[in-house]
C-alpha positions, 0 to 999 in steps of 0.5 A: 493466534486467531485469525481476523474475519473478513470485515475485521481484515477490511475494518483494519486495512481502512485504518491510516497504518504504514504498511511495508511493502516488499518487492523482488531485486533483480538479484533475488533479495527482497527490497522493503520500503514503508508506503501509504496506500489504500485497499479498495475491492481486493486491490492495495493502491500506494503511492511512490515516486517513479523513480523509486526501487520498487517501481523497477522491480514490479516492472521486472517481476511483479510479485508483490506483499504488503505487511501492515500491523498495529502498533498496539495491543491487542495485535492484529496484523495482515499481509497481502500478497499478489502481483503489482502493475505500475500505473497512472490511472485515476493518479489524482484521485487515488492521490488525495485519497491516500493523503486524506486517509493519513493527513486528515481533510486539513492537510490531506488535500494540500500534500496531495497537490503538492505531490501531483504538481511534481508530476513525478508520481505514480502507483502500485497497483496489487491485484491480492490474491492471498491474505494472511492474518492474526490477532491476538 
């Protein structure tokens, strides 16, 4: 399989895909969850809930991969590997882009209030430094 271009990486990670994002257990074992997120200038921003799994296990080590591929042919797929930070900064914002990009500007905006007026969000920041990708 051949690898995507630069643009072609940035076109499909703009795409409104599930990626699956994997972080370390204390035990060793990777733990999977599905996220939405956004990739903006060589950082994966994804939304969870501060209680969730992964955001324990960044906080103990942040080695961090996110895994998005497309659902159809031709296939493309990219994994972006880094390390992640939990943080709360520019939450609202970040928010309602990531619920705009996968609920459309209907419903988008609504879920991301709904979301932020539960006051129990927060994000996962991964600063990538590698990109693995195929298409074919």
């Amino acid at each position: 399989m051949a690898k995507l271009s630069q643009a072609e990486i940035d076109e499909f990670l703009s795409e409104p895909l599930v990626s699956h994002l994997v972080t370390v257990r204390p035990d060793g074992r990777p733990h999977v969850a599905p996220v939405w997120f956004v990739w903006q200038q060589g950082h994966a921003l994804a939304m969870v809930g501060e209680g969730a799994v992964k955001v324990g296990n960044l906080r103990r080590n942040p080695a961090a991969s996110l895994s998005i591929a497309s659902p159809d042919r031709p296939y493309r797929y990219v994994v972006l590997e880094g390390e992640g930070r939990v943080t709360k900064e520019n939450l609202a914002q970040v928010v309602q882009d990531i619920c705009l990009r996968y609920d459309g500007p209907e419903r988008g905006p609504v879920y991301a209030q709904e979301l932020l007026s539960q006051d129990r969000m927060t994000l996962i920041d991964i600063r990538v430094t590698r990109v693995i990708s195929w298409k074919g």
